[in-house]
C-alpha positions in Angstrom: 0.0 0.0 0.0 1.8 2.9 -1.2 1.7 5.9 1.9 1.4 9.6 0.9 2.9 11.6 3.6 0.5 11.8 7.1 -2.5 14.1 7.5 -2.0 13.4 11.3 0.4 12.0 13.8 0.2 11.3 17.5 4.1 11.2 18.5 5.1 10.0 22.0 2.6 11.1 23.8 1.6 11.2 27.5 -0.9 11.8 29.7 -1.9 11.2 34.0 -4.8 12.7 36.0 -3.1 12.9 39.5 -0.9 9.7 39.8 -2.7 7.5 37.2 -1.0 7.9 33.9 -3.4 7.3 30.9 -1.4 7.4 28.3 2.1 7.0 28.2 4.4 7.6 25.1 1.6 6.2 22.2 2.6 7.3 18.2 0.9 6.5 15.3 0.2 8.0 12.3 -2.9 8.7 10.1 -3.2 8.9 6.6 -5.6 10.7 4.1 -7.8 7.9 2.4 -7.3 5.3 5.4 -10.2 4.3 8.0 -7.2 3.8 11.0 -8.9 1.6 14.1 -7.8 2.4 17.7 -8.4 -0.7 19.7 -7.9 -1.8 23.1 -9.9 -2.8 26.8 -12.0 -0.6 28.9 -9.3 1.8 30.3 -6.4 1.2 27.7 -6.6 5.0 27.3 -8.4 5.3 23.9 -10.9 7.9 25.1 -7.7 9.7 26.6 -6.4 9.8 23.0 -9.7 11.1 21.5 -9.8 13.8 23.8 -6.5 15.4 23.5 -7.4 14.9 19.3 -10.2 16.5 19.8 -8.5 19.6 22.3 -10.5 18.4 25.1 -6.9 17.8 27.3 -3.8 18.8 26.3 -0.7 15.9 26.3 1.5 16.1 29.5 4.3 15.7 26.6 4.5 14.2 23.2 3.1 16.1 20.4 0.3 16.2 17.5 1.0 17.2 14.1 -1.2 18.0 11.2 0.8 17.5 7.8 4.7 17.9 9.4 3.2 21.2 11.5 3.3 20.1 15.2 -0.2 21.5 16.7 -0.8 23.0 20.3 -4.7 23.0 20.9 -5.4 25.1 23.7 -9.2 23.6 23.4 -11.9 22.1 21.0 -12.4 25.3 19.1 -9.0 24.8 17.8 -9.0 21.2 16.6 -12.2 22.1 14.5 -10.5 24.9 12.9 -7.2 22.2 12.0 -9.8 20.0 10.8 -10.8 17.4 13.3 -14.4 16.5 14.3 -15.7 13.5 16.6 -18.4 11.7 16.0 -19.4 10.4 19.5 -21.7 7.2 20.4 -24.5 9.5 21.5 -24.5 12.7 19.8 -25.4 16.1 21.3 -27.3 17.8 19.1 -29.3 20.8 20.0 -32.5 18.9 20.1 -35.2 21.8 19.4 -33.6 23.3 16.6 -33.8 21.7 12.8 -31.6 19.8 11.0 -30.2 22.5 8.9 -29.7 25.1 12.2 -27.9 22.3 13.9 -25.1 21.6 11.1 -24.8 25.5 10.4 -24.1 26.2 14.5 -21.6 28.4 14.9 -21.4 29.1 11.1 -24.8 30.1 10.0 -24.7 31.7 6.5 -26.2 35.8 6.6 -28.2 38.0 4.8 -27.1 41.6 3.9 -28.9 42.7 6.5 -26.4 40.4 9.0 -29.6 38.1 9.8 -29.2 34.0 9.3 -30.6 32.8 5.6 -32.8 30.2 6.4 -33.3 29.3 3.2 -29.5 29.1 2.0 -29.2 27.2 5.5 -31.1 24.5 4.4 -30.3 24.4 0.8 -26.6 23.8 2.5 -27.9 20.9 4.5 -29.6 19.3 1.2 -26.4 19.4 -0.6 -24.0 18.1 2.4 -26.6 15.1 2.6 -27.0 14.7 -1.3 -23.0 14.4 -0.9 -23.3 12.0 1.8 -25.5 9.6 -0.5 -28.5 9.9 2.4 -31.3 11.5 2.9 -33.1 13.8 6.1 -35.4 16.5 5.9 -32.9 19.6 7.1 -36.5 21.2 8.8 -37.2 18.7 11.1 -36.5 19.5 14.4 -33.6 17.4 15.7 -35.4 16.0 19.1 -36.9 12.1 17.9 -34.1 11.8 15.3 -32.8 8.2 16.0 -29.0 7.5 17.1 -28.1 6.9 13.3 -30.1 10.2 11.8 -28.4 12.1 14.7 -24.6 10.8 13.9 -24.9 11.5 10.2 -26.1 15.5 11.4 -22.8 15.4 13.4 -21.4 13.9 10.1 -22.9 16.5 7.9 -21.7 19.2 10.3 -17.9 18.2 10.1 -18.0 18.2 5.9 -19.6 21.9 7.1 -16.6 22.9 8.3 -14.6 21.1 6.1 -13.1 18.6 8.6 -10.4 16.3 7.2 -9.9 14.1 10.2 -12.9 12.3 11.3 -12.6 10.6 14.5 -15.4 7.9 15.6 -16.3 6.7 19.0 -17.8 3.7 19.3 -20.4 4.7 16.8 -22.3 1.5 15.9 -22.9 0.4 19.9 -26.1 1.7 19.3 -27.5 0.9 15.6 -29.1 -1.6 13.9 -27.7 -3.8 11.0 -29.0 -1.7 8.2 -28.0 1.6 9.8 -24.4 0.5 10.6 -24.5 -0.8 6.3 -25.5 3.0 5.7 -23.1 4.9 8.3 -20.1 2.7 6.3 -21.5 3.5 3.2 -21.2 7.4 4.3 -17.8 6.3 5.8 -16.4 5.0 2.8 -17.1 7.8 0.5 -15.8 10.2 3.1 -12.4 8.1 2.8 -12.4 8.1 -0.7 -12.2 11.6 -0.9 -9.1 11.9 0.9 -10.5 12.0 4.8 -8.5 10.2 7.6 -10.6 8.4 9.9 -10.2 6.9 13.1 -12.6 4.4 14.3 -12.9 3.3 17.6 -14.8 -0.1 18.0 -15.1 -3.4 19.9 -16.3 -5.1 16.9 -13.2 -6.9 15.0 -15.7 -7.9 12.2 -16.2 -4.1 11.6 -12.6 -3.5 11.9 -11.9 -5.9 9.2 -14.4 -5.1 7.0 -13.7 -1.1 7.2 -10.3 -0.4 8.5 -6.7 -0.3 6.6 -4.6 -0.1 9.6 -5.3 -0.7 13.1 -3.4 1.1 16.3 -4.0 -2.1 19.4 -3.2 -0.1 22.9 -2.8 -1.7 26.4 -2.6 0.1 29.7 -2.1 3.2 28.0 0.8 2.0 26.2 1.0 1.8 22.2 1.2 -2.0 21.5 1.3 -1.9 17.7 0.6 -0.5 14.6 0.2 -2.5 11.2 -2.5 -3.3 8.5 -4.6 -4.9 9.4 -4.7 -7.4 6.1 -1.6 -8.8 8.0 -3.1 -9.8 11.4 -5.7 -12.0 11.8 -8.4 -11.5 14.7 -6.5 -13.9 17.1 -3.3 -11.6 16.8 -5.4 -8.3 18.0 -7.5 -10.0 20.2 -3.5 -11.8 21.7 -2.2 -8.2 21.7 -5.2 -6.4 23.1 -5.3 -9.0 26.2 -2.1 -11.0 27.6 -1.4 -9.6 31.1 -1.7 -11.4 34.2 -4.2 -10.9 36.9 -2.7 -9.9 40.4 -3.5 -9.8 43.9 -6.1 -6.9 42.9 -8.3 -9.7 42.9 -8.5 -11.5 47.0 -11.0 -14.2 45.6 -12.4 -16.9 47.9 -13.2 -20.5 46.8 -16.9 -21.2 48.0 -19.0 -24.0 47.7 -22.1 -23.1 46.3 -25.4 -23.3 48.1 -29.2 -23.3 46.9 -30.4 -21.2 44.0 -31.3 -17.8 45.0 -31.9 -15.9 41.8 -33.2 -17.2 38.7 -33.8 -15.7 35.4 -35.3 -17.8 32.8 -36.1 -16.4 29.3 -36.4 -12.9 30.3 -37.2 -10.3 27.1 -37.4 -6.7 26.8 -38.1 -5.8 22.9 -35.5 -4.2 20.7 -32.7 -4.1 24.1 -32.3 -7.6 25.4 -34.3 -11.2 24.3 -34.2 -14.9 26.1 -31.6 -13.8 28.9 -31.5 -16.9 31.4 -28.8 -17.3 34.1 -29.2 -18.9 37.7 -27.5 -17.5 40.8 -26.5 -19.5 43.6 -25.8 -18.7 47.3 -21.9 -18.0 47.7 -21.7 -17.4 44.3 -20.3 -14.2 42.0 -21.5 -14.4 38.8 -20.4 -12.0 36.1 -22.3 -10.4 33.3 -20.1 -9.2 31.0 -19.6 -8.0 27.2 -19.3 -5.0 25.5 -21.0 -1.4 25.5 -24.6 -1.8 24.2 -24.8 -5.6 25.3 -27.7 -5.1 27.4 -25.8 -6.0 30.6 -27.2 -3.0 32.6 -30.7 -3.3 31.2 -31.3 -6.7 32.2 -29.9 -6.1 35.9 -32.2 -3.3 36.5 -35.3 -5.3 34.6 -34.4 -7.9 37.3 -34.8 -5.4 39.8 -37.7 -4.0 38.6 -36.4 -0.7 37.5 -37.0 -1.4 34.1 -40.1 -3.3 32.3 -39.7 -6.3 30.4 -42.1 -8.1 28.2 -42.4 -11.2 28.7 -39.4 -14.4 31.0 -40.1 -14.8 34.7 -37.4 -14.0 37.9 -37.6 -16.3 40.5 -35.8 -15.6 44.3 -35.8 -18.9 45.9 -38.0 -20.5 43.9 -40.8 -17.6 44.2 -42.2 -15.7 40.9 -40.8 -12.1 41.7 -43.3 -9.3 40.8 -42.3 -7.5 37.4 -41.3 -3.5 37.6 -41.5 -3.2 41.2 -38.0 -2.7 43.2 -40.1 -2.5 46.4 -41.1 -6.2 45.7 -37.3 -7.2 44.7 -36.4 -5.4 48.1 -38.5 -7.4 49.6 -37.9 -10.0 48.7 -34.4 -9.6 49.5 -32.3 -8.0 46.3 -30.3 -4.8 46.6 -29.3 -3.0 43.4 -25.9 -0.6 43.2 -26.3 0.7 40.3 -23.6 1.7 37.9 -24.1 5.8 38.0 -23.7 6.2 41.7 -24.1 10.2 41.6 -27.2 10.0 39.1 -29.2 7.0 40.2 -26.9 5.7 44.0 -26.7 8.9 46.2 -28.6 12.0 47.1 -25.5 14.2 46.9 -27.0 17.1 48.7 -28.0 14.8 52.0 -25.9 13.2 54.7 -24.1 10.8 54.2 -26.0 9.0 57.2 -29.3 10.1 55.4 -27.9 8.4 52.2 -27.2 5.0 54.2 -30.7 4.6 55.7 -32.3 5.5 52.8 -33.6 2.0 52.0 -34.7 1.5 56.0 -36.1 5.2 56.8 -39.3 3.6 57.6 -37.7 0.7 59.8 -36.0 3.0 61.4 -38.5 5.7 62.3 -40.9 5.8 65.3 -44.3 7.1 65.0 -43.5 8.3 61.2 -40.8 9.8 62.9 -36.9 9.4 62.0 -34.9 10.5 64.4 -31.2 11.4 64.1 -29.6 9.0 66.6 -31.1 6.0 65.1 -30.1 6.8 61.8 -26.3 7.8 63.0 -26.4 4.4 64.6 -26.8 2.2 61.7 -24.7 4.7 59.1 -22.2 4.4 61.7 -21.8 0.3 62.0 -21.6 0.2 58.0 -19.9 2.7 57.0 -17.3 1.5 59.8 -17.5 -1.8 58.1 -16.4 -0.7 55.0 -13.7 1.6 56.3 -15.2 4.4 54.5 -12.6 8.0 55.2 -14.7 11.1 56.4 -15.2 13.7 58.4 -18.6 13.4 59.8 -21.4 11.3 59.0 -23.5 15.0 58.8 -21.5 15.6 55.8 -23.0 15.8 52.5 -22.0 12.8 50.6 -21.0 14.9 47.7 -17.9 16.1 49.4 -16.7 12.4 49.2 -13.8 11.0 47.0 -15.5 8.7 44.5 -14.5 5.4 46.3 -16.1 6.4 49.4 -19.1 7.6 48.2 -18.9 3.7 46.2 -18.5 2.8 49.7 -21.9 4.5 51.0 -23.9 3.0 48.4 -22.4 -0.3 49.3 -23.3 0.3 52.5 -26.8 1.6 51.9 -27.5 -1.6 50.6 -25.5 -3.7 52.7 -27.6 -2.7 55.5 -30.8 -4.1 54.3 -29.2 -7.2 54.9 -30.0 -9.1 51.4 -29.8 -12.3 50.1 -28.7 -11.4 47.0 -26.7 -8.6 45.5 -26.7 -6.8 42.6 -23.6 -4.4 42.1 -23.2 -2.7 38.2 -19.8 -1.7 37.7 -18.3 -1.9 41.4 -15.1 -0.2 41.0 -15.8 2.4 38.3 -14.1 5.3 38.8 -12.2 4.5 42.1 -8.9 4.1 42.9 -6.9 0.7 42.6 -6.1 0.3 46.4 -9.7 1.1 47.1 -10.5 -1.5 44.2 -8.6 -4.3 46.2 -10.9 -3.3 49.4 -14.5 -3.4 47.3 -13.1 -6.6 46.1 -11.7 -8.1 49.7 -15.8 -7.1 50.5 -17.3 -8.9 47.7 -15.9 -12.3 48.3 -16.1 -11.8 51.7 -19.9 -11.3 51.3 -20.2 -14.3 48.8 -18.0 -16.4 51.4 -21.1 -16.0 54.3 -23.4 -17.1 51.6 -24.9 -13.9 49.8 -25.6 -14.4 46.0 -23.7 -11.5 43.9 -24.5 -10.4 40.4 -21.6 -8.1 38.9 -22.0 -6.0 35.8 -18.3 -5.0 35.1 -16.7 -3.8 31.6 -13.0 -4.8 33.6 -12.2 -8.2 32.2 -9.6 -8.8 35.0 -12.1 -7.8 37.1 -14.7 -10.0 35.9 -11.8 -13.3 35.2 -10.7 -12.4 39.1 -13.8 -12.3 40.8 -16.5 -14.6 39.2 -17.7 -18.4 39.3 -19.2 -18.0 36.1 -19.2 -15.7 33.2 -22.5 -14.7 31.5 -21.2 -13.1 28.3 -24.1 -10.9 26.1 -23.7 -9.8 22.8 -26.2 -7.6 21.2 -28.8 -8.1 23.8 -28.4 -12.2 23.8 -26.5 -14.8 25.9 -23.2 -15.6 24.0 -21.9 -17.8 26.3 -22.1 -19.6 30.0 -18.6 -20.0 30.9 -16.9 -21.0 34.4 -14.4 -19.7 36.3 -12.0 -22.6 34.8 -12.9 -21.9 31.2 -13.0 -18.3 31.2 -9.8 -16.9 30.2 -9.5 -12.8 29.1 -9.8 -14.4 24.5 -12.8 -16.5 25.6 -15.0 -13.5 26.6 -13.9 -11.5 24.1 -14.5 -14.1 21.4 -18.2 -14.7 22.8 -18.7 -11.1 22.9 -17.3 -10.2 20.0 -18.6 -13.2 18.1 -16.0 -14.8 17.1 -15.7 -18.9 16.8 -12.6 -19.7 19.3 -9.8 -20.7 17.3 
């Protein structure tokens, strides 16, 4: 493949947030006319690498350089004007203006009275989506566009500013068969012309089928770069994976008791169809797979968060009641969820508050809660978990991220359950504070509670679990045990692919 010289290159380039380093001295190159994939795990630092592309952060050292000119953006407004746009998985379009007004933002075309053409606005829209070989009515307001409509806006948008550099997160997580045929239909024409894209993806069968070269990172360190005609799937998957699991993971061998949990044929239309899986007492069972699998969805169906339409849950044998957590509490399930600011805490309440949530009305006298009560039990869990603050009055907000993990742990914990749902544990926290949520987890399954753990850390999820449910596109891929289920086996039955 003959090379013209590079329309971008990322040379030796770092990046840490406090002591954890991101990225640490990754070059590659990418070419006009290529579709270049960036590959790795969950935290191999490929969004890290987006966002300095894209002048979110700026590298620690290293630099960028756009045809031979090294490149200092000082924030996104400056990568747009060299050329680069993202296309994210979930857009962020201004959802009550049209089409037409959201490609033109920030570069509406005027009048000679200085007012915006609306007219020459959308006749600009038409032709950018005639060019794109699609078709969307530029006056429609944006809200209700699907995932796909929306990404071909951002799409049009960039070939509005004349972007040379595309850069693609994830974008297919979300789309159906047909629309990821029609986004690399729009891709490939965009490439032909002379664009450099970089597309991000968890899907080697895309990769293959779209991509020239392919960039395979590891702990924030540049493993390779090379065609990817000369590597088959086994080499990417060999180079994404291949590091040994450490003492990170403090897991106890249990015998397993009676089933607690039960899920047989459980459907939710167009997200997640014929999930079974059993849970027994002492047991950590994993649900794992890639972003869009369904993994969260079907843990909060179980709960009865979400609604499902048709599969039964059974706790101990017993039909659970469908879309009613105050039936799964009841019956003895605790959910921590995987957004624990959003959907775990009440940031702007105590952190006692925050623990007794769940047992307010346990704990309260004549409709009454009183403060020493509630201290009381905050206190014996949050002592439990050895959760670092200043006083249990303290809004939970002013919490580190582990601790406040910690308080929705203990939240839960303090209902006493039989089984335990926890949906990405140790998102976000720090590795020694990892080691402790994981010390507590098979310390938990060890005295005979069931766990359930959503986690998108396949160390985490080879290190901790009995068995492995791997999802793919809303389906079981695979049952695997903890004997079978090595870092190339999930990924194959997540991405797919026929072991070798």
């Amino acid at each position: 493949m003959a090379e013209a010289a590079a329309l971008l290159e990322v040379h030796d380039v770092t990046k840490s947030f406090g002591a954890v380093a991101a990225v640490q001295g990754v070059s590659f190159p990418l070419y006009g006319g290529e579709a270049h994939a960036l590959v790795g795990e969950n935290g191999a630092g490929k969004s890290t690498i987006v966002k300095m592309l894209a002048g979110v952060h700026r590298p620690d050292t290293g630099t960028l350089r756009i045809e031979h000119t090294d490149v200092d953006f000082t924030g996104p407004a400056d990568a747009k004007a060299a050329g680069i746009a993202v296309i994210y998985q979930e857009p962020t379009l201004f959802p009550d203006l049209s089409v037409a007004e959201n490609i033109a933002m920030g570069n509406q075309p005027l009048t000679r009275l200085r007012q915006i053409d609306r007219p020459a606005t959308h006749a600009n829209a038409e032709r950018l989506f005639q060019r794109l070989g699609v078709h969307l009515d530029p006056t429609r307001p944006a809200r209700g566009l699907s995932i796909a409509d929306q990404q071909l806006v951002e799409i049009a948008k960039a070939l509005s500013s004349e972007a040379r550099i595309l850069i693609m997160d994830e974008p297919t997580a979300a789309l159906s068969a047909v629309e990821v045929a029609r986004l690399f239909a729009v891709v490939r024409s965009l490439r032909d012309e002379g664009a450099a894209i970089l597309f991000i993806s968890h899907r080697f069968e895309e990769i293959t089928e779209l991509c020239q070269r392919v960039t395979i990172m590891r702990d924030g360190k540049h493993v390779a770069t090379e065609l990817v005609a000369d590597l088959t799937v086994d080499d990417m998957i060999r180079r994404m994976v291949g590091r040994d699991l450490s003492a990170l993971f403090p897991k106890q061998e249990v015998a397993p008791g009676e089933v607690m949990l039960e899920v047989s044929g459980l459907t939710r239309e167009g997200v997640f169809r014929d999930i079974s899986f059993t849970v027994r007492a002492g047991e950590i069972v994993a649900l794992a797979g890639l972003v869009g699998a369904g993994r969260s969805e079907v843990v909060q169906a179980v709960f009865g968060v979400d609604p499902y339409d048709s599969g039964t849950v059974r706790v101990r044998g017993r039909s659970l009641k469908r879309g009613s957590p105050r039936a799964a509490m009841a019956a003895g399930l605790a959910l921590v969820p995987e957004d624990r600011r959003q959907q775990g805490l009440v940031m702007e309440l105590s952190i006692e508050r925050n623990v007794t949530l769940p047992r307010a009305r346990k704990l309260a006298r004549l409709g009454l809660l009183f403060g020493g009560a509630e201290r009381k039990a905050a206190l014996t869990w949050t002592q439990k978990l050895q959760t670092k603050l200043g006083s249990l009055a303290d809004p939970v907000g002013t919490l580190s991220g582990g601790n406040q993990q910690k308080v929705v742990l203990a939240k839960w914990l303090s209902t006493s359950p039989q089984l335990l749902i926890v949906d990405e544990p140790t998102r976000g926290i720090d590795v020694g504070t990892k080691a402790e949520v994981h010390r507590l987890m098979s310390s938990l399954a060890a005295d005979g509670l069931a766990v359930v753990m959503v986690s998108s850390e396949l160390p985490e999820v080879l290190g901790m679990a009995d068995r492995v449910v791997v999802l793919r596109e809303g389906r079981v891929a695979a049952v695997l045990d903890r004997a079978e289920a090595t870092e190339e086996s999930v990924m194959y039955a997540a991405m797919g692919q026929g072991a070798a």
